[in-house]
N, C-alpha and C positions, 0 to 999 in steps of 0.2 A: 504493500500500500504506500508507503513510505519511497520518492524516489530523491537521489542526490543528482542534483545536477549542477553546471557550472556557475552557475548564481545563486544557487542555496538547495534547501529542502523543500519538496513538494507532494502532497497529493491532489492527486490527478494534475488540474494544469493552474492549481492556487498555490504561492507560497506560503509556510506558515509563518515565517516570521510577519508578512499581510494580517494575516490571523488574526496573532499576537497584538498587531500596534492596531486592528480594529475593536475586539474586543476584550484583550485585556488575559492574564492570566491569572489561577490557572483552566483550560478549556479542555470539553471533549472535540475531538474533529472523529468526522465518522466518513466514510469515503459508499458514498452512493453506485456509483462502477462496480469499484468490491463486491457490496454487498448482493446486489442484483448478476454480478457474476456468478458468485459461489449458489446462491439461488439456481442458477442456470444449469450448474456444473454437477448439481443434486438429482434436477428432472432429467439430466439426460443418462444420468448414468440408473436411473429406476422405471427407464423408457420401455424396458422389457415385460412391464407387467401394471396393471391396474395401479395406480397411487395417491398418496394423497398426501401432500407436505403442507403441518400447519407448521407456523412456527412459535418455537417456544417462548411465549411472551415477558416470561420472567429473566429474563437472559440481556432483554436492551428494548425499554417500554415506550421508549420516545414516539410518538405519536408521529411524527415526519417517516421515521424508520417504518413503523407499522402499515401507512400507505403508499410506503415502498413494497410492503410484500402485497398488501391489499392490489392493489395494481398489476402485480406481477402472477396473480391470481392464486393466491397461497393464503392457506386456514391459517387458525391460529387454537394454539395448545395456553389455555389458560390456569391458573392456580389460585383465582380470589374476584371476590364482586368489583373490587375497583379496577382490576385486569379486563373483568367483563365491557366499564363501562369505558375501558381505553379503545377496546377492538370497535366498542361500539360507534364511537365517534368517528373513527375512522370510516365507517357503513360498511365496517365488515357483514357479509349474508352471514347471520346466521347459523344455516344449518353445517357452515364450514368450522366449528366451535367446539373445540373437544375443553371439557372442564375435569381438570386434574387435581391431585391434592387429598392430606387424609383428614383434612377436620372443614368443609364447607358449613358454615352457619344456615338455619332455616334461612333469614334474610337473603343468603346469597344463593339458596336452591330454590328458594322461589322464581327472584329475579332468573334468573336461567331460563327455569318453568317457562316463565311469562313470554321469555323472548322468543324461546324456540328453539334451543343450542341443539347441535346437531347428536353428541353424546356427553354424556358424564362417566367419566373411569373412577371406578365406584373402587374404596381402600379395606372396606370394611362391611359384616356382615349387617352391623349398627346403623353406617352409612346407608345400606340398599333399605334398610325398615325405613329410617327418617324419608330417602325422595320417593318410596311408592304414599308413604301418609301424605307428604304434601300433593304431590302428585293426582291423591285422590282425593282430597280437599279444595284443589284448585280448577279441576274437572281436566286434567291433562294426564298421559301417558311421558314417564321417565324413559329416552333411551339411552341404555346404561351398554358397559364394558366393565367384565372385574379384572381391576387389575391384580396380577397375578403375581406372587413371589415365588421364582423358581430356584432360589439359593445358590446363585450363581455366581463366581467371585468377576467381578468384572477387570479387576486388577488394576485399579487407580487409588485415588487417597479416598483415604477413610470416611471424612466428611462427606463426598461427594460418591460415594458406593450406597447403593438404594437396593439392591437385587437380595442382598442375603437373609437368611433367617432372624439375624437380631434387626436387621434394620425394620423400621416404622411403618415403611413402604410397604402395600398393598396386602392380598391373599394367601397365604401356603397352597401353594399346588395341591397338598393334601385333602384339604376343605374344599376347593373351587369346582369338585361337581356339584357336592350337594349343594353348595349355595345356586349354582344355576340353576341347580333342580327348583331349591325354594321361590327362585324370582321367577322361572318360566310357568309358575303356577298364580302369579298375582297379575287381575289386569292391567294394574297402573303402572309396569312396568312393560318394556321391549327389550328386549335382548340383541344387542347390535354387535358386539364386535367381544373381543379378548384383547386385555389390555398387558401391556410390562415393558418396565424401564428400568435397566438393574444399574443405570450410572451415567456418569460425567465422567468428559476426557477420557473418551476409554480410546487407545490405541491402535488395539487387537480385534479383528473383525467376528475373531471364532470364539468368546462367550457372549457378543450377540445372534451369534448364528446356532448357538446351542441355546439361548433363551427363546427365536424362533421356531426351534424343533420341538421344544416344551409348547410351545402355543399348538403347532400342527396333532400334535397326540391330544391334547385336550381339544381341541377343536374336532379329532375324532370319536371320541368319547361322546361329546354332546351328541353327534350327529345320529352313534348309535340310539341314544338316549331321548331323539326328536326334536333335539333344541340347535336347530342352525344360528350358525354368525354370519355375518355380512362382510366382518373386516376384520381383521389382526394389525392390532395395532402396536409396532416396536419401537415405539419410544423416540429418543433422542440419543446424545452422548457422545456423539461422534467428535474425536479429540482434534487440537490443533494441534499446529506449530507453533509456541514461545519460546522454542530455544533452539533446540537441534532437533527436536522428534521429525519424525515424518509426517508428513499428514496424512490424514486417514484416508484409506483405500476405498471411494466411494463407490469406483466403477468394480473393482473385486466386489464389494459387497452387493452391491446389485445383481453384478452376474450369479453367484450364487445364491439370494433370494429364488431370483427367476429361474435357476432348474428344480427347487424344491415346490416352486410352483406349476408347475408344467400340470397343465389338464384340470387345473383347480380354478373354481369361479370364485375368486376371494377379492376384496379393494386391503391392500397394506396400509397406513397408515404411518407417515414420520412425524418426530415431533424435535426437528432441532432447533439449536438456540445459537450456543456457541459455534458452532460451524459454519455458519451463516455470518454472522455478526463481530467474534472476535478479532480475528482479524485485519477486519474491514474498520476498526478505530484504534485510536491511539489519544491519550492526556499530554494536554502542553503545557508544561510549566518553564518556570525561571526562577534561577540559582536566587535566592535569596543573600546568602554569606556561604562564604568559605572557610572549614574551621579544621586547617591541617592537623597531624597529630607532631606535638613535638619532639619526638624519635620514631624511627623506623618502628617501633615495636606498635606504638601508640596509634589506633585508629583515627583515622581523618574524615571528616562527614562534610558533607553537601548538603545545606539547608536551602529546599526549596519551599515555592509557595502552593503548593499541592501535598496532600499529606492520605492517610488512613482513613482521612474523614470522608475524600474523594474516591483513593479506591485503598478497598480493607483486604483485596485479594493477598497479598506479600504476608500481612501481621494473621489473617486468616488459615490459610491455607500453608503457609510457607512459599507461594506462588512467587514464577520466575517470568521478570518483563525484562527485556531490554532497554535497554539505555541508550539511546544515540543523541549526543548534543551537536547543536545545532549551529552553525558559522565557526570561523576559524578561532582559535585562542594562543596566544602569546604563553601558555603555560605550560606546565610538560606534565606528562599525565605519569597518576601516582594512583595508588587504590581507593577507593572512595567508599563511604555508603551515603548513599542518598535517602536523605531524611527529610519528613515533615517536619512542620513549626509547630504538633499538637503535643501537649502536655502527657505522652505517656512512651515507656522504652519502645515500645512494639510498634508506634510509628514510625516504619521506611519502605520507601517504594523500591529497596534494592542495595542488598549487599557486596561489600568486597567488586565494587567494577573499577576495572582498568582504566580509565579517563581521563582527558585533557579538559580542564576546566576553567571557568572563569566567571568572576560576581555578574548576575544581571545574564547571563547567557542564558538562551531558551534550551530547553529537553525535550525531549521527545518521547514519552512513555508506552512504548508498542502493545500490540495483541492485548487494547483493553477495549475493545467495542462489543466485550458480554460481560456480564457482574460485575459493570463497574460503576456508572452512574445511579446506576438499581442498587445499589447498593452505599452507595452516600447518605451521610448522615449528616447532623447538624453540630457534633459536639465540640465543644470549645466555644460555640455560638458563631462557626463557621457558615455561611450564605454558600446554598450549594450554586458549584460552577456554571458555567454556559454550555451549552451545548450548539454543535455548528455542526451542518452537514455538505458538504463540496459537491458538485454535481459539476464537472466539465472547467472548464473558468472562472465558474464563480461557485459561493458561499452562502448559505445564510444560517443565521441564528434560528435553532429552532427548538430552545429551549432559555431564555435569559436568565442572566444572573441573579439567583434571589439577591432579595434586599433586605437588610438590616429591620426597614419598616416592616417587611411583611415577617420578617421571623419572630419580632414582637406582637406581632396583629392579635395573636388570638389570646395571648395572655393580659396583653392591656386592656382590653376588651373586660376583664374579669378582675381588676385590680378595685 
């Protein structure tokens, strides 16, 4: 996303240092090309069989982004009522609406109800009671998917592995006949699809291809059982590139979808987030102070204006962004950690990097266009960032920078 050329740094055909002196740091840039790229590079390689790519909303909620995919005619995989009413602003249809997640409020399975979503990936046997009562309170039919825990290690970080027996995440394969049995007997439900998503940044294409084959046996099961599905739905997770991995093998993974599919009337279902989107943004900040260490031994930090409050992936996760600074520097480059200005140790956007620095230079924070602005917070009484998205030559803001007055608003209000 990011190109160096002989006048500076660029995506697509805007400089960011332009960016920078329009609106100020620190900013997300999200690169529109990218993103409708990688979108591109998903249908084709799933071209061999029925599909259906929403995207996962939790992942980059910017309303700009979201009728980037709405346009480019792609669902979307939500996890909450205010997600509901982002798609909706967009004029996302409806029934392209998959509602995920394991604790959905009546408030927010109503709303759904009302609108029309296409399915609800149901976590719990609790879950299927609550949407056929409302369901049949409100005079509607629930079309539901359970999702399904098939104990599968997907072989990523902890926090972000969903698939196994201790995790929260959906059904035990164990239970998920008889519970289809028990919903195929109520009318306020429909039984649409098989649901499962065992992770994030997953790598490896073959423990999702073994969480597919868990869906295909139970999908036989039902069948014998008289309870057809419509769709299989497998998730998201598909990993990127932040450092040296590879990126994920989409056209392998499709290819072998498609022969397990062969002579089967099924629609698949995708739900990614980060694969679409990570890549396609980047955080721009500037070197606030330089605060060498004074012996070799002694750590040296880079105080920028961008911190854990913008993106918590690094203090979360232990997550690895690059670093690239931006214009030339008179200094010679020594180790660095690049740290925010918020009051806590586990504020840094990045340890131990090699760099050539200097006060007031702009950064360049890569592979942060999923879990990053979604995941900003206020603390310190930090105003969250701007958001800008590049589309060819130009730019626009398409999120502005809160204000001081509005992050007081609702408590003055109440003084």
């Amino acid at each position: 996303m990011l190109e160096r050329r002989a006048d500076g740094f660029y995506v697509e055909d805007v400089a960011l240092d332009r960016i920078a002196d329009d609106v100020g740091t620190p900013a997300w840039v999200y690169s529109s090309a990218a993103i409708t790229s990688r979108l591109m590079r998903l249908q084709a390689a799933f071209a061999g069989f029925d599909h259906r790519i929403c995207f996962s909303v939790k992942a980059n909620s910017n309303l700009s982004i979201l009728k980037l995919f709405r346009d480019a005619g792609a669902g979307f995989d939500i996890v909450s009522g205010g997600e509901l009413e982002r798609v909706l602003a967009v004029e996302a249809v409806p029934e392209t609406i998959i509602f995920s997640g394991v604790g959905k409020r009546i408030d927010e399975v109503d709303f759904a109800l009302k609108v029309g979503i296409g399915c609800f990936n149901v976590e719990s046997a609790a879950e299927l009671d609550r949407l056929a009562a409302r369901a049949a309170l409100l005079g509607r039919v629930a079309p539901v998917s359970l999702r399904i825990n098939p104990d599968i290690d997907a072989r990523t970080h902890p926090y972000i592995s969903t698939g196994l027996k201790e995790s929260k995440f959906g059904i035990p394969m164990s239970q998920a006949l008889d519970i289809y049995r028990y919903a195929s007997r109520n009318p306020a439900l429909a039984i649409h699809g098989i649901d499962c998503h065992i992770g994030s940044q997953i790598s490896d294409r073959e423990p999702l291809l073994q969480a597919f084959d868990a869906m295909l046996q139970l999908r036989s099961e039902l069948l014998e059982a008289g309870i057809p599905v419509r769709h299989l739905d497998l998730g998201g997770g598909l990993g990127i590139a932040y450092q040296n991995e590879p990126d994920f093998d989409v056209e392998g993974y499709g290819a072998a979808i498609a022969r397990r599919l062969r002579g089967e009337d099924l629609q698949v279902f995708f739900e990614p987030g980060r694969f679409l989107v990570g890549n396609s943004g980047l955080l721009l900040t500037r070197v606030e102070y330089l605060k060498p260490g004074v012996t070799p031994a002694d750590r040296s930090f880079a105080i920028v204006d961008a911190a854990m409050s913008e993106l918590i992936r690094p203090a979360l996760y232990s997550a690895f962004h690059e670093v690239v600074p931006l214009g030339p520097t008179d200094q010679n480059a020594r180790v660095w950690d690049v740290v925010g200005p918020v009051c806590e140790s586990a504020d840094f956007l990045a340890k131990d990097r090699h760099l050539a620095l200097a006060q007031d230079q702009l950064l360049a924070i890569l592979s942060a266009g999923a879990y990053g602005s979604v995941q900003s917070s206020n603390y310190n009484t930090r105003p969250r960032a701007v958001e800008v998205l590049v589309s060819g030559t130009g730019f626009k803001t398409v999120r502005r920078r809160e204000t001081l007055r509005e992050l007081l608003a609702n408590e003055r209000e109440c003084l």
